[in-house]
C-alpha positions as CSV (number, residue, x, y, z in Angstrom):
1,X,0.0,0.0,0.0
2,X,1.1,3.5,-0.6
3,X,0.6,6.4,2.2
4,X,0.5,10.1,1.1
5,X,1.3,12.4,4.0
6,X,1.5,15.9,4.7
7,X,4.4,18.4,6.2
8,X,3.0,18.7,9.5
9,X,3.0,15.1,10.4
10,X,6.3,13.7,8.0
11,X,8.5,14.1,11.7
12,X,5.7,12.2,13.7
13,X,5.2,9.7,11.0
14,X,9.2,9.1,10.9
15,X,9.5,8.5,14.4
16,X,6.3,6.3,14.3
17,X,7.1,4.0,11.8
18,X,11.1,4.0,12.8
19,X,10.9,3.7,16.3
20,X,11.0,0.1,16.4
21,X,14.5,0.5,15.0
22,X,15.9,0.8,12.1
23,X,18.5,-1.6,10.3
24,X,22.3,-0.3,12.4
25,X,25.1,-0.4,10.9
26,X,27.3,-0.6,14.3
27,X,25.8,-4.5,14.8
28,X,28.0,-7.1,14.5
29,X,25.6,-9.6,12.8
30,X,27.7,-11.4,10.3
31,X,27.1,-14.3,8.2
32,X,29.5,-16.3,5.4
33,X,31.2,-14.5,3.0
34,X,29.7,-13.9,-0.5
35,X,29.8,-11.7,-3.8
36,X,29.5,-8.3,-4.7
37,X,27.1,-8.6,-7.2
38,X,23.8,-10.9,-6.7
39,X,21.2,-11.6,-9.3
40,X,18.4,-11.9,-6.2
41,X,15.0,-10.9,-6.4
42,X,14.7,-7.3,-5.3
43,X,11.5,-7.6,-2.5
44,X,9.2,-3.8,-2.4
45,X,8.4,-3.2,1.1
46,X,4.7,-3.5,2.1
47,X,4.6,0.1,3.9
48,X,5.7,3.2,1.3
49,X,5.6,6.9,2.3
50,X,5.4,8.9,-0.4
51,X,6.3,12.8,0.1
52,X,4.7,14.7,-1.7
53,X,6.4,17.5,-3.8
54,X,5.8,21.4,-2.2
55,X,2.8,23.3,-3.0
56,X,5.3,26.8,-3.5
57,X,8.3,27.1,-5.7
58,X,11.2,27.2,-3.6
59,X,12.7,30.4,-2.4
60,X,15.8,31.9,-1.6
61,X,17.0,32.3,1.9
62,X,19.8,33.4,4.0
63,X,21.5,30.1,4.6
64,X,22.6,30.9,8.3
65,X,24.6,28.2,9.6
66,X,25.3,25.4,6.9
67,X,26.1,22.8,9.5
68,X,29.1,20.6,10.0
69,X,29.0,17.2,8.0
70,X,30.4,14.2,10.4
71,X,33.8,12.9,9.2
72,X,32.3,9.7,7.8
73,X,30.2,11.3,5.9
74,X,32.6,13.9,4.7
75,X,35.2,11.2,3.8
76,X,32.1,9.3,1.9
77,X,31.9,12.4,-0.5
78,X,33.9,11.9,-4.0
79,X,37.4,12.8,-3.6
80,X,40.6,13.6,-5.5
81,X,42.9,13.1,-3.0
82,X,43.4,11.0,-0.7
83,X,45.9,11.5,2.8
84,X,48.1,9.1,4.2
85,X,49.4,8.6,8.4
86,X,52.7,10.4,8.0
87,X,51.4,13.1,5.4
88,X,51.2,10.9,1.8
89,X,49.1,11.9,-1.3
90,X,47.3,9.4,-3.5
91,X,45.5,10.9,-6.2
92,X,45.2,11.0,-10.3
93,X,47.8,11.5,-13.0
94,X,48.1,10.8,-16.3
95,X,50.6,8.9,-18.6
96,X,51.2,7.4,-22.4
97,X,50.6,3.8,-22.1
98,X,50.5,1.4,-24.9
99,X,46.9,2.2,-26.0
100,X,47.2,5.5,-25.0
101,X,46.9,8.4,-22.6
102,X,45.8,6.3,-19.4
103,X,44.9,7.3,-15.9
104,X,47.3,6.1,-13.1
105,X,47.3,6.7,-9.1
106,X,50.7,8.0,-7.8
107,X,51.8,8.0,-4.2
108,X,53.5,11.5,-3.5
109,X,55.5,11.2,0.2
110,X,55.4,15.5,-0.2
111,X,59.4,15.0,0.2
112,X,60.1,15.4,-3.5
113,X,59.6,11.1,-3.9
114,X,56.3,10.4,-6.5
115,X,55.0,6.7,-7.5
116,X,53.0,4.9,-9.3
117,X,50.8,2.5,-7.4
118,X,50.3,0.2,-10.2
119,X,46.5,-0.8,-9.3
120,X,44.8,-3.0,-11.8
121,X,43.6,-0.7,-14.8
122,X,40.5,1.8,-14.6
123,X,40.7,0.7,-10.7
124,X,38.7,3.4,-8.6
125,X,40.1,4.3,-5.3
126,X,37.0,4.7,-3.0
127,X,38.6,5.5,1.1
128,X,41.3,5.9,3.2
129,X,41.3,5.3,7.2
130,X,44.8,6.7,6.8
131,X,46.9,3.4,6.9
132,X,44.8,1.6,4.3
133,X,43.7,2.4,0.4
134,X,40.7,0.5,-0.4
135,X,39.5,1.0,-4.1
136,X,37.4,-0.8,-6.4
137,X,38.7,-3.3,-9.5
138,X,36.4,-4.7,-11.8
139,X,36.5,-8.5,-12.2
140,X,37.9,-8.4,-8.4
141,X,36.1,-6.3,-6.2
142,X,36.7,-4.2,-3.4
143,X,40.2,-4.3,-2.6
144,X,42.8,-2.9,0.1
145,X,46.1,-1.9,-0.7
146,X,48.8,-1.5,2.1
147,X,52.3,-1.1,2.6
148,X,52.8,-2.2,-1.1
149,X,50.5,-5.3,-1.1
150,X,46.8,-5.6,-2.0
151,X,44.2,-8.5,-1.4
152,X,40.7,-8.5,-2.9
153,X,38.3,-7.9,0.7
154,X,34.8,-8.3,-1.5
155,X,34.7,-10.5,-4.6
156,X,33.4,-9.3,-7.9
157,X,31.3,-11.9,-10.0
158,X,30.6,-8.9,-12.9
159,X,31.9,-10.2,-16.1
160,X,35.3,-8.5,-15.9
161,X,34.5,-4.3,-16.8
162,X,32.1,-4.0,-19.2
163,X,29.6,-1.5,-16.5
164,X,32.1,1.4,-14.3
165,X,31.3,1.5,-11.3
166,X,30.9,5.1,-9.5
167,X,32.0,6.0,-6.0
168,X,28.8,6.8,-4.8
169,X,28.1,3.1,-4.5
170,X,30.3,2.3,-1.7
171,X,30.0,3.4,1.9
172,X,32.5,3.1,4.1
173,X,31.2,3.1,7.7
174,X,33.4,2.7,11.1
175,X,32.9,-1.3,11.1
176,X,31.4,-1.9,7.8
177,X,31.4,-1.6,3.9
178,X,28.1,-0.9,2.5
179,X,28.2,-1.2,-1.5
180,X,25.5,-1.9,-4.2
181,X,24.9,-4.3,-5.8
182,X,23.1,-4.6,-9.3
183,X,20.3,-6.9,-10.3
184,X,17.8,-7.9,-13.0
185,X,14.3,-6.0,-11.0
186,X,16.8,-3.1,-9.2
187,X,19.6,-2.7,-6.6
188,X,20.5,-4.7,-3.5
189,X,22.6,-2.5,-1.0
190,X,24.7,-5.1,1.5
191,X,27.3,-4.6,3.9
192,X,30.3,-6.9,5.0
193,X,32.8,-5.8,7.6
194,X,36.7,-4.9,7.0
195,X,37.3,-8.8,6.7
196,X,35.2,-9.0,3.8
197,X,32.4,-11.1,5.9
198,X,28.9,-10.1,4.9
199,X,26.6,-9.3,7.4
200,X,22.7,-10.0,7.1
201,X,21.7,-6.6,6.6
202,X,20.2,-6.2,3.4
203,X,18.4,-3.2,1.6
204,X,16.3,-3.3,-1.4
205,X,15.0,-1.2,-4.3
206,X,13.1,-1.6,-7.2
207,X,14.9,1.0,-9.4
208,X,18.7,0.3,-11.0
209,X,21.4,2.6,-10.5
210,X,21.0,3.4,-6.9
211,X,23.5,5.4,-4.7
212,X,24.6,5.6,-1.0
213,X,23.9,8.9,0.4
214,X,25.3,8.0,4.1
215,X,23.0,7.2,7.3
216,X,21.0,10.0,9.5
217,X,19.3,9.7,13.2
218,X,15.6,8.7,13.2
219,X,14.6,8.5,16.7
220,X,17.9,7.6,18.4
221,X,19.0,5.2,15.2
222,X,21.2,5.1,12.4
223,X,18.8,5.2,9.5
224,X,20.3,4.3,5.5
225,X,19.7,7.2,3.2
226,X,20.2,6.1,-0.4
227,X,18.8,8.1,-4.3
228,X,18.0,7.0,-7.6
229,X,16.7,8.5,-10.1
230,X,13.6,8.3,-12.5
231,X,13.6,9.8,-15.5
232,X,15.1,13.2,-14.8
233,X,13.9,13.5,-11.4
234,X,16.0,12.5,-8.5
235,X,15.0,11.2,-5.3
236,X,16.4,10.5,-1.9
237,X,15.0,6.8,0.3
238,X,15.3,6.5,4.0
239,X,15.2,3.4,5.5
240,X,13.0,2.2,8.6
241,X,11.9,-1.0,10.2
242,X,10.2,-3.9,8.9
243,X,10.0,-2.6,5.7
244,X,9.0,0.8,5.8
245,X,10.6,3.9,4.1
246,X,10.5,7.3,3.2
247,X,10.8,8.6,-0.4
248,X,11.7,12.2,-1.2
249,X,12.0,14.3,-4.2
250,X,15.8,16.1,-4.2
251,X,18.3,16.4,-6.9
252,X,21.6,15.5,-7.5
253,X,24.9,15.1,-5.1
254,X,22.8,14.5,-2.2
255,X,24.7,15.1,1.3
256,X,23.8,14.6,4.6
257,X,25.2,17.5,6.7
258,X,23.8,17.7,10.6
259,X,19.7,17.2,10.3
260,X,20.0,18.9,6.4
261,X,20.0,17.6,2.8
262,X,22.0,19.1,0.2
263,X,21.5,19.0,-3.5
264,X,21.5,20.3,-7.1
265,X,18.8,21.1,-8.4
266,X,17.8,23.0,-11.2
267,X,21.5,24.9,-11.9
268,X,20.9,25.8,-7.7
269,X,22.5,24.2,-5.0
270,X,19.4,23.8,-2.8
271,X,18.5,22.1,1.1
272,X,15.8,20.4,2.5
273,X,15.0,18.9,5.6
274,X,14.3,15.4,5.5
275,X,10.1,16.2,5.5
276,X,10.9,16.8,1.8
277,X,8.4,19.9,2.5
278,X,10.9,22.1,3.0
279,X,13.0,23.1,0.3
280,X,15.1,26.4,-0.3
281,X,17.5,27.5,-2.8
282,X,20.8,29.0,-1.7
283,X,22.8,29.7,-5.0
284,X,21.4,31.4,-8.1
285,X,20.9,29.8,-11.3
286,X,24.7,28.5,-12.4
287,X,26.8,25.6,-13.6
288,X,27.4,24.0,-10.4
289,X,29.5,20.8,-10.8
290,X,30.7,20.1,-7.0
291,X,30.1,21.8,-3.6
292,X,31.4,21.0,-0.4
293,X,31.7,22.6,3.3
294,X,34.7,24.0,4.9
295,X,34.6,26.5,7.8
296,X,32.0,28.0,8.2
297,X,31.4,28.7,4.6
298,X,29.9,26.4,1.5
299,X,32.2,26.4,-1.3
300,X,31.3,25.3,-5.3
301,X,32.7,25.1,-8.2
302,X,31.9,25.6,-11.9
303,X,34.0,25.0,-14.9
304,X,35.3,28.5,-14.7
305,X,36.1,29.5,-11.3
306,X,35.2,28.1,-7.0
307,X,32.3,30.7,-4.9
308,X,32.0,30.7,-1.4
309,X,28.8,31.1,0.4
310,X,29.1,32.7,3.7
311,X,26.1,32.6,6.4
312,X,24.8,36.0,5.2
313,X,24.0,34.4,1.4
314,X,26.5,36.3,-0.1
315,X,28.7,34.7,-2.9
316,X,31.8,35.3,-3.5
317,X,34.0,34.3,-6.6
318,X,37.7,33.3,-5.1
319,X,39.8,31.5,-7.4
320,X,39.6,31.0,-11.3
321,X,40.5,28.7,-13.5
322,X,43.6,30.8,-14.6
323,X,44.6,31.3,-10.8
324,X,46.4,27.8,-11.2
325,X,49.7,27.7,-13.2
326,X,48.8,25.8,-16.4
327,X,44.9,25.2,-15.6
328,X,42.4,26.5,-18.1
329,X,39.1,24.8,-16.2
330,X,38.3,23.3,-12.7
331,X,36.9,20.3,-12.7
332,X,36.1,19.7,-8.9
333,X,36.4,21.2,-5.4
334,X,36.9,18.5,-2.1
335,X,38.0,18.8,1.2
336,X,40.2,15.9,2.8
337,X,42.2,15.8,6.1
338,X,40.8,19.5,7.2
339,X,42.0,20.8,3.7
340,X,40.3,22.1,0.7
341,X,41.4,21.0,-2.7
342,X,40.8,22.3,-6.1
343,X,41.4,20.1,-9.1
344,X,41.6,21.1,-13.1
345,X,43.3,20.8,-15.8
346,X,43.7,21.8,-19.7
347,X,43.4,19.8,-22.6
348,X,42.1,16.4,-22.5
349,X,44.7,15.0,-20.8
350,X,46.2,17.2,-18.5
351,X,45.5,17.4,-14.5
352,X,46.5,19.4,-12.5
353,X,46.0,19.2,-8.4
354,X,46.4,22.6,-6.0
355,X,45.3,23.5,-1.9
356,X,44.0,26.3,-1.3
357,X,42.8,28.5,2.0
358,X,39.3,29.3,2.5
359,X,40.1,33.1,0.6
360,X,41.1,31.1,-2.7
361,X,44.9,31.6,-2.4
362,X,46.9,28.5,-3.8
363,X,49.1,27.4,-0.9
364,X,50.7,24.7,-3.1
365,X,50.2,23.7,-6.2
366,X,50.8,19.8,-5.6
367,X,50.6,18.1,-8.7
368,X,50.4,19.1,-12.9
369,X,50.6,16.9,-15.5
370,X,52.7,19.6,-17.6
């Protein structure tokens, strides 16, 4: 059956139908190994809330406090560089192979010494707790590489690359992986623990394509958030008890920061609680192609140049493309390790890697493909 439910009552309802508890990913409930990928039946819960969409158009606010995101979360977000215990980069670079310009991950010690890592072709490095590099290989899995060595954690039964895998299908929690996993009817979200040994939590949806948004608090428990998207309409699912859920209309790069949901939507970076009912818009119309949180400020990026947003709304532009040596676009903004990175580049080929403070000066310019 399918509920329809208003504003006022969407916090009530959530507590109601999660207060039995919802599925926590700090239990230690683990059974055999198994694979990645599963060709199960996805199951459709029997109890469906379905938000619906706001009777106004959205307006624009003065954003106030933005929030902190938690460090789990924050580390979840897509990155392009990843810090090492003892002050290591890993991140991107480019080099002629034998088919071609290919993309490689080099290990940068920041004392003049650069490597490559040699992971398995179009690998995709997902996490770092700081001593470990776990990353994703297709036809093996979810891997960890560590002190030079790597050993597959979650096996892969795909047929060896032919579908790329994004990183917003992995979610890596305190004690667990959470990852996707495709089927024939939808998606299947599992989790296994460092070891690789799956535990019996299980999530299901009956659209493909799904992505791992992180978890938030519904009445004292950890609660899986998750989005897909139909059509050209993106929406957000969190998780409950016994089968119940919540849907809600957002938009793209979903993030979870204190009791808030981020999102683009419509060429605006916009928030919503998690009623669905209240939406605002905190950017103008633009080309926003990443956005993340540092300070107290938001920071985004187009093609052309990175904004901040500071508490009063006001909008800044502080760095453009041409304020990196060699960079004629940027291509993503990302904080890691209490940091904010900017990454571009020029040509098809060429990256190019930089810090900066939370004014836009470039404090090093860390990597070029020049």
């Amino acid at each position: 059956m399918r509920k329809c439910i208003t504003a006022a009552v969407m916090a009530a309802l959530l507590a109601v139908y999660f207060a039995a508890g919802c599925s926590d990913h700090n239990t230690d409930n683990y059974s055999e190994p198994d694979e990645i990928t599963t060709t199960d039946a996805v199951t459709t819960a029997e109890t469906v809330i379905t938000v619906a969409e706001p009777s106004t158009k959205p307006e624009k606010v003065i954003p106030g406090d933005f929030g902190t995101p938690s460090e789990e979360t924050e580390k979840n977000r897509p990155q392009f560089v990843y810090i090492m215990d003892g002050g290591s980069y890993v991140y991107l670079s480019g080099k002629n192979g034998q088919n071609g310009r290919e993309d490689v991950y080099i290990l940068d010690d920041r004392k003049g010494h650069t490597e490559e890592l040699h992971l398995p072709a179009k690998s995709l490095v997902l996490y770092t707790d700081g001593k470990s590099l776990y990353y994703y290989s297709s036809g093996e899995g979810i891997c960890e590489y560590r002190d030079g060595k790597t050993k597959v954690i979650i096996k892969d039964s795909t047929d060896g690359g032919s579908t790329a895998r994004e990183r917003e299908e992995f979610f890596f929690a305190k004690d667990r992986i959470y990852f996707t996993c495709p089927t024939d009817s939808g998606t299947v979200i599992r989790s296994a623990d460092y070891s690789g040994k799956l535990s019996g939590e299980e999530y299901s949806l009956e659209y493909k394509n799904a992505h791992i948004v992180g978890f938030t608090e519904v009445s004292g428990k950890n609660s899986l958030v998750c989005s897909y998207r139909i059509s050209i309409n993106e929406y957000i699912r969190v998780f409950g008890e016994n089968g119940a859920y919540v849907d809600i209309k957002s938009g793209e790069s979903p993030y979870i920061v204190g009791d808030k949901l981020y999102y683009i939507k419509d060429r605006r970076l916009c928030r919503n609680d998690l009623s669905g009912r209240s939406e605002e818009y905190i950017t103008d119309m633009g080309s926003i192609s990443s956005y993340c949180f540092f300070g107290d400020k938001l920071y985004y990026s187009d093609s052309a140049a990175v904004y901040a947003v500071d508490r009063d709304g006001k909008t800044k532009e502080i760095l453009s493309a041409g304020g990196i040596e060699g960079t004629d676009f940027i291509d993503g903004i990302c904080t890691a390790g209490g940091r904010l990175f900017v990454s571009g580049g020029s040509g098809a080929f060429n990256h190019s890697l930089a810090e900066i403070d939370e004014n836009g000066k470039v404090t090093e310019k860390i990597h070029s493909d020049k």
